[in-house]
N, C-alpha and C positions, 0 to 999 in steps of 0.2 A: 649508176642505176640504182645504187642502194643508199642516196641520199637525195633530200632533199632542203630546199631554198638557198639563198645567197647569203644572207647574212646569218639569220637565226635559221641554224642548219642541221636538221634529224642524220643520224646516219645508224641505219638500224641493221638486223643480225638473227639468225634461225629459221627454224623449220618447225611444221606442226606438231612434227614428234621427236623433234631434237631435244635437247640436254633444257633451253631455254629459249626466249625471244629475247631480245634488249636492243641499249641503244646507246647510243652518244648525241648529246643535244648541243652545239657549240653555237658560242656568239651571244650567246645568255649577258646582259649586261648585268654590272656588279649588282649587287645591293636590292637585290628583288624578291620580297618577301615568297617562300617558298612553301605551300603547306601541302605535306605530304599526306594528309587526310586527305585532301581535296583530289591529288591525283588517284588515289585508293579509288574514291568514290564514282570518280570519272571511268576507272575500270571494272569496275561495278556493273554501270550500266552498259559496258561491252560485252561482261562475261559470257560464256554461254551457262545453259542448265536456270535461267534465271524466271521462266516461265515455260507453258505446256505449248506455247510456237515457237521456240527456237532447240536446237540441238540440246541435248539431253546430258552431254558432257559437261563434265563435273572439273572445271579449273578456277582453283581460287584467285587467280589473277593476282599474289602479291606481290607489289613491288617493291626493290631494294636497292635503294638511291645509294651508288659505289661514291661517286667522287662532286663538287662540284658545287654545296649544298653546305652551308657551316651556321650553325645555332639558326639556324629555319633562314637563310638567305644564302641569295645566289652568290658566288664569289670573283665569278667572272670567268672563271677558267670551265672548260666541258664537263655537261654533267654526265656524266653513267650512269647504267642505272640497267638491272634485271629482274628478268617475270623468268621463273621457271615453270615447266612444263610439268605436271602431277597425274595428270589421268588419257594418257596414249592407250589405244587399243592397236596397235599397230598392225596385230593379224586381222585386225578384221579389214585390209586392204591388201592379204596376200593373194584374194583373187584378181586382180587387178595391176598383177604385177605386171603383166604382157599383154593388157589389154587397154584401148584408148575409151574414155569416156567421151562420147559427143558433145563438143560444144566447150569441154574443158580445156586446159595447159598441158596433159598429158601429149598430146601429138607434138607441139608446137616447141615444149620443153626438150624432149628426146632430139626431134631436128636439131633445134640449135646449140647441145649441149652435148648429143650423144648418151647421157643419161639423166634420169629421172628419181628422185625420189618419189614413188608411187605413194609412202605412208602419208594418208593424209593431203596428200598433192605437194607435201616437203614446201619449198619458197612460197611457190604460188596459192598457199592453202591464206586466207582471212586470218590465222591467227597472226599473223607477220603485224595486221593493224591494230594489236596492242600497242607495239611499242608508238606507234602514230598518237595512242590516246596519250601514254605519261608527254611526250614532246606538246602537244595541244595545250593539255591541260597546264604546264607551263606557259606556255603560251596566251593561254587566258587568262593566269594571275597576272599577267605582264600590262595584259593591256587595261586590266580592270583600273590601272593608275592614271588610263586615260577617258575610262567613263565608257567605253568601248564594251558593248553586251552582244554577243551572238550565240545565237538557239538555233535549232532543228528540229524538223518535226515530220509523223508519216504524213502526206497528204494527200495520197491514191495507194492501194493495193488491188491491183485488178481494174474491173470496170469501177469500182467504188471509188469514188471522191469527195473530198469535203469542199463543205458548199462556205465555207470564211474565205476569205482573200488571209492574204500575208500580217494587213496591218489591223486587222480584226482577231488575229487569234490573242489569247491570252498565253502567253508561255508559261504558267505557273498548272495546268493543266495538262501540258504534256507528261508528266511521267505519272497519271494520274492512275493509267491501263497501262497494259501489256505490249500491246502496236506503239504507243509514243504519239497517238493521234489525240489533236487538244480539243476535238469534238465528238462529245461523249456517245450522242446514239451512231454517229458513221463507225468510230471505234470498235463501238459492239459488234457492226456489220461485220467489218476487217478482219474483226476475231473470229468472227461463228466462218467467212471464206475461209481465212489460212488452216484452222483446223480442218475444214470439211478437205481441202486439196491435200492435206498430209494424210486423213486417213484412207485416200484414195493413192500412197505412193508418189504422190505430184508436186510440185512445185510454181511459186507465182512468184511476180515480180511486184513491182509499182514506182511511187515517186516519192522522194525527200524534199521540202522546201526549207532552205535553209534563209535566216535573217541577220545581218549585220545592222544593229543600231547604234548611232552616237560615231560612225564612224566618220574621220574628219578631211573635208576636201583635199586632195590636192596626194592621194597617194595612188601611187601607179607612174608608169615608165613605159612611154612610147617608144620605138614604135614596136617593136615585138617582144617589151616585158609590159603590155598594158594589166591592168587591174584584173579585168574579165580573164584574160586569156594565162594570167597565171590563176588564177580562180579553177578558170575550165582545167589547166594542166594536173591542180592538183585535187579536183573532183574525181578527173577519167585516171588515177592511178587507184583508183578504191577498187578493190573486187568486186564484180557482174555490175559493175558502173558502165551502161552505154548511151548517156545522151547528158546535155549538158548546155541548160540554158538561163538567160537573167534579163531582169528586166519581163516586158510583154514577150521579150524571145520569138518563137515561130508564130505566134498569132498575131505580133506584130507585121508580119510580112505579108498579112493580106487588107493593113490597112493603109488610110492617105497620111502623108505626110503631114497634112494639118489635123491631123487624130494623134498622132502618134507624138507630135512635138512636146517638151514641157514647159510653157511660158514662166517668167519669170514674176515674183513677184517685187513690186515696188518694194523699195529697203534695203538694210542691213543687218545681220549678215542676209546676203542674197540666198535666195531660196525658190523653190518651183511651188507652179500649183498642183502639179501631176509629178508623178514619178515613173510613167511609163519605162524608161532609161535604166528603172535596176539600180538609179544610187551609180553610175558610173556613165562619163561621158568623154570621148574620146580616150578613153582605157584611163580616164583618174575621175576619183570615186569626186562626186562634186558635191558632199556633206547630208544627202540625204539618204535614206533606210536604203542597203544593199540589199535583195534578194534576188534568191536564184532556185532553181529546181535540178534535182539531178535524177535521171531514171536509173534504176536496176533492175537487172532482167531475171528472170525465175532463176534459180539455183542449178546449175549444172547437173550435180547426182541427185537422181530419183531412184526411192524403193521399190523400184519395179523394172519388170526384165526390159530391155532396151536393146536393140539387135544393133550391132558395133562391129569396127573389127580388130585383129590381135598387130601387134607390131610388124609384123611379116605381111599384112593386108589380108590375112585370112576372112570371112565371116566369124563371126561369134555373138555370143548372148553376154551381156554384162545383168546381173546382177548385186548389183550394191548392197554393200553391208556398211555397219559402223552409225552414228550420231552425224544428220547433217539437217541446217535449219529447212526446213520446208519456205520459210520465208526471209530474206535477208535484214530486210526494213527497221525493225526494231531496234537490233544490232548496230545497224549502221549508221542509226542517226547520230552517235555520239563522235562515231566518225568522220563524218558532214563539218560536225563540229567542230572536229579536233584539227583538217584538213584546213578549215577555211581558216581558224585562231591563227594559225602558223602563217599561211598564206600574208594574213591583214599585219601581224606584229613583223613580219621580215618585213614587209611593204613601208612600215612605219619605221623602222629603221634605216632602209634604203633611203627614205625622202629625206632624212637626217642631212645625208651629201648634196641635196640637188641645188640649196641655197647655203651662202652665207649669212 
């Protein structure tokens, strides 16, 4: 449960307010230019404290590459590698010690474990998806040797939506604002919602659309390691991740099959006129643009009293204290990213076997 893929495989470690987060990244083949700026950078844009709509905590996210890593390349053997943890408030969740928060891990963890680390929500707390970004970010030097680009981006928070499709956004615009949205007056929107619902104690969700380009036919493994459904598996493992689609997805399902088809075009390499399909058909990706959308729900803890009850089943009022984002979206998108890289380079490795 605290690993993930088959070949190029995370196996990560901590709690919000433990000692560190880290990780072991195995399956790394030799010889793979390694630049440990880039993974910095990639935690950068995870951090929190990084603008005035996300959590206010203050972690420098450095990482320190233990094993794995020799004159800036991979050596083939597991990399290691730790994020220590520098600014815990940990009393500000001793009211919460005997109390379940609605809609979080607190219930669900106590059941299944008999205890909980309350600080911070311990395992279940988002900071555990640092170590997902250094694995990613590996992951995307790796593939960059096969011309292979994947971006993410916010593309609803709330009722707001941006009005580009997928293959109209510019990606050199996302990290232009604070939301990660690559269109500028819906962004402004984004921004003036998520602050208005924070200084009201609240919380909001929306959607990620994330893009795989240059990725090349023929990776994925039927019948239950398809493309998609490891996509989706490692979408729904991200915190307040609940929905999970690609291609036209659910609006596909209220149209005709002669709508929804992608003809082919005359030539070589074979290629569609539509991409209705997501870039993936019968779960292997068939060389065209992969996207997908992944929803997250409003943030669990709100700055406002909330009637709950204690472990016992009592009534009680929770009030929440401590640094928590009002909105997940911005955050997350580098982990959209970091999720899918890993996803697509195991995939790419996997297919390595399927022919001679």
């Amino acid at each position: 449960m605290n690993s993930f893929g088959q070949i190029f495989r995370l196996t990560s470690f901590g709690e919000s307010h433990g000692a560190a987060i880290g990780g072991v990244v195995d399956g790394v083949p030799a010889g793979i230019a390694i630049d440990v700026d880039y993974i910095q950078a990639q935690l950068n844009r995870r951090r929190p404290g990084q603008s005035a709509i996300v959590t206010a905590r203050k972690e420098p996210d450095a990482v320190k590459i233990l094993s794995g890593v020799f004159e800036g390349r991979s050596t083939g053997t597991p990399i290691g590698f730790v994020i220590e943890n520098s600014d815990q408030h940990s009393s500000d969740y001793d009211n919460i010690k005997d109390i379940y928060r609605p809609s979080h891990a607190d219930y669900t963890y106590t059941t299944k474990y008999g205890i909980r680390d309350h600080r911070g929500g311990g395992r279940s707390s988002a900071r555990e998806t640092a170590a997902r970004i250094v694995a990613g970010a590996i992951a995307m030097q790796a593939l960059e040797q096969f011309g292979i680009r994947i971006f993410a981006y916010t593309s609803s928070v709330g009722n707001i939506k941006m009005r580009a499709q997928y293959n109209e956004v510019d990606p050199r615009l996302i990290e232009t604002n604070a939301v990660r949205c690559p269109e500028e007056d819906t962004a402004g929107s984004m921004i003036e919602l998520i602050k208005k619902v924070k200084a009201a104690g609240d919380t909001i969700g929306g959607v990620i659309t994330c893009v795989v380009r240059n990725c090349p036919a023929g990776l994925g493994d039927p019948v239950f390691d398809k493309l998609s459904a490891r996509l989706a598996y490692a979408m729904m493992s991200i915190n307040a991740a609940k929905g999970f689609e690609y291609g036209l997805g659910f609006d596909g399902a209220g149209a005709l099959g002669s709508e929804m088809a992608d003809m082919f075009n005359p030539g070589s390499p074979v290629t569609t006129a539509t991409n209705h399909s997501g870039g993936i058909q019968g779960g292997i990706s068939n060389g065209a643009d992969i996207y997908f959308r992944v929803a997250f729900k409003p943030v669990a803890t709100m700055l406002r009293d909330i009637e709950t009850v204690d472990k016992e089943g009592n009534p009680a009022v929770l009030h929440a204290k401590g640094r928590h984002d009002p909105c997940v979206l911005p955050r997350a998108v580098p982990i959209v990213e970091a999720m899918a890289a890993m996803t697509v380079f195991d995939a790419l490795l996997t297919n390595r076997c399927a022919r001679f």
